[in-house]
C-alpha positions in Angstrom: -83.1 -24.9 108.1 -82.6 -21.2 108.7 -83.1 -19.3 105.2 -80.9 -20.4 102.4 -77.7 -20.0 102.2 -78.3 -16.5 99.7 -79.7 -14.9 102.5 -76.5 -14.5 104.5 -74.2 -12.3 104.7 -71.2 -12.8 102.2 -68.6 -13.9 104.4 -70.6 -16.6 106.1 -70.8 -17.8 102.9 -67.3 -17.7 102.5 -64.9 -21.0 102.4 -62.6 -19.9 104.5 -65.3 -18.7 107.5 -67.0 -21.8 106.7 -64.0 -23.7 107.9 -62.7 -21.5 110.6 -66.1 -21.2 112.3 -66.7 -25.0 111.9 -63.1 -25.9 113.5 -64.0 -23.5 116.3 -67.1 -25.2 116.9 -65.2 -28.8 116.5 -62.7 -27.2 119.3 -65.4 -26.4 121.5 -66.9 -29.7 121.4 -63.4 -31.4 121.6 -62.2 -29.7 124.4 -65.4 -30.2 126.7 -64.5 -34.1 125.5 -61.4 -33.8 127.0 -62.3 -31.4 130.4 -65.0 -33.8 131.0 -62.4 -36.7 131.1 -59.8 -34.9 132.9 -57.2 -35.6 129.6 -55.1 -33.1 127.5 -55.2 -33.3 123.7 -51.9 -35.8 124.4 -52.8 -37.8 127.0 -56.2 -38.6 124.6 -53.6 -39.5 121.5 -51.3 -41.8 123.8 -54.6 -44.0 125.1 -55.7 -44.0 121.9 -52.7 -45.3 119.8 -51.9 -47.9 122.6 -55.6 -49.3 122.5 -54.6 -49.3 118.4 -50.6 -50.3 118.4 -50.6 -52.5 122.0 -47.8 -52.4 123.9 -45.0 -50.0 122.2 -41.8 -48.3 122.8 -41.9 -44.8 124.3 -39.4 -43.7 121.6 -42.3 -45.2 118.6 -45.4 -43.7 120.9 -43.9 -40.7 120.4 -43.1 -40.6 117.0 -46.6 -41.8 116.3 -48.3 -39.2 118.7 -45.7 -36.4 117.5 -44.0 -35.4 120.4 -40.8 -34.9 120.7 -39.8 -38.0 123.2 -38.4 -35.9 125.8 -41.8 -34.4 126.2 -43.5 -37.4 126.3 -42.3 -38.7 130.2 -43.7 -35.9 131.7 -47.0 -37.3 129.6 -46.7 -40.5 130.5 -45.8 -40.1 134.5 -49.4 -38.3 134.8 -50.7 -41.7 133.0 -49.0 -43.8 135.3 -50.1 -41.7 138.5 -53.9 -42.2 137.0 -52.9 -46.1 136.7 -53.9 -46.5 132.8 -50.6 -47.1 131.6 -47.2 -49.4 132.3 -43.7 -48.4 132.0 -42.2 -52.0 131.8 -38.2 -52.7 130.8 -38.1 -53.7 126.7 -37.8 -57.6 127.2 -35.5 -57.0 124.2 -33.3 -54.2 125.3 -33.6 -53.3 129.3 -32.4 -49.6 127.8 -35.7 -49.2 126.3 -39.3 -48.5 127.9 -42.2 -50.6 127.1 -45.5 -48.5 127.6 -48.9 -50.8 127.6 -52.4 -49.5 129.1 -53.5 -51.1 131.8 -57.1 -52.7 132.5 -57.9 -49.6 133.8 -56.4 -47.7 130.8 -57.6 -50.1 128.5 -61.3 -49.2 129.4 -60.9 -45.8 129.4 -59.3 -45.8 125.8 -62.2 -48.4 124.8 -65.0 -45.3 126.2 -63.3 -42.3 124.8 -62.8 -43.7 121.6 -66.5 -45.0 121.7 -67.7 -41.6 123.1 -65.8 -39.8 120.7 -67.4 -41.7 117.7 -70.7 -40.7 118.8 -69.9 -37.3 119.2 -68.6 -37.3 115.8 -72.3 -38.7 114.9 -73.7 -35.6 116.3 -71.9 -33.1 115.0 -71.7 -34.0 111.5 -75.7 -35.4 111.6 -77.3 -33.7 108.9 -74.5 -35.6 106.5 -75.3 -38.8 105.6 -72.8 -41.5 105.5 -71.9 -40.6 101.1 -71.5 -36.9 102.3 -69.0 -37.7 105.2 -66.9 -39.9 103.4 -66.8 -37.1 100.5 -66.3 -34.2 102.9 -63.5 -36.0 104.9 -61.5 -37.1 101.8 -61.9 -33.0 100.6 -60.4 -32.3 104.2 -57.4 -34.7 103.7 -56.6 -33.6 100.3 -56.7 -30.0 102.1 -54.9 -31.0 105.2 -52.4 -33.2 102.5 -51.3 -29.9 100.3 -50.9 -27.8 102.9 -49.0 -29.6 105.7 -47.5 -32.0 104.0 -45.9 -30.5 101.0 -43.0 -31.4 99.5 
């Protein structure tokens, strides 16, 4: 480890450059994810919560992947042009969309998510499993107060 935490500068001892640095670092990481799989920040949360939810409406994907649901076709034509998801009529109402991954999208959802895991691994290695559970219910109580006040 390089010198102990005393010997560095005050601000890097600091909470909030702690957090700010570390979330940069976590951005950097994140985004070469994403670059290297050819996928914006939405396009990663769509796969994602139909590998989680299956098949779903497009007015519930978006609610759950917090876009507003006129955003989300332009979203979800670039899917469909990559072939990893379905637009299929709602077998209940023929109004409303249907969006499921296909086998194509389905495997691509299984690898991120399975990539992304193991990138998690690495960046929060020197933690063991106690300290990542503790540090990650800190972050929601954080996350929680602040952007999801009353």
């Amino acid at each position: 480890m390089k010198g102990s935490s005393e010997d560095r500068p005050a601000y890097e001892r600091g909470t909030g450059f702690l957090l700010a640095r570390l979330g940069s670092l976590a951005v950097r990481s994140w985004t070469a994810f994403l670059t290297a799989h050819e996928l914006t920040q939405s396009q990663h949360s769509i796969l994602v919560v139909l590998r989680d939810q299956g098949p779903i409406g497009q007015q519930r994907l978006a609610h759950l992947v917090a876009m507003d649901a006129r955003n989300i076709v332009p979203v979800l034509d670039v899917l469909a042009a990559k072939d990893v998801i379905e637009r299929r009529p709602d077998p209940a109402d023929g109004r409303r969309r249907m969006i499921t991954l296909t086998a194509h999208g389905r495997a691509l959802a299984d690898a991120i998510t399975a990539e992304a895991a193991l990138s998690q691994d690495d960046f929060l290695e020197p933690l063991d499993d106690q300290d990542r559970r503790r540090l990650n219910d800190l972050l929601r109580r954080l996350y929680d107060a602040h952007v999801h006040k009353s």
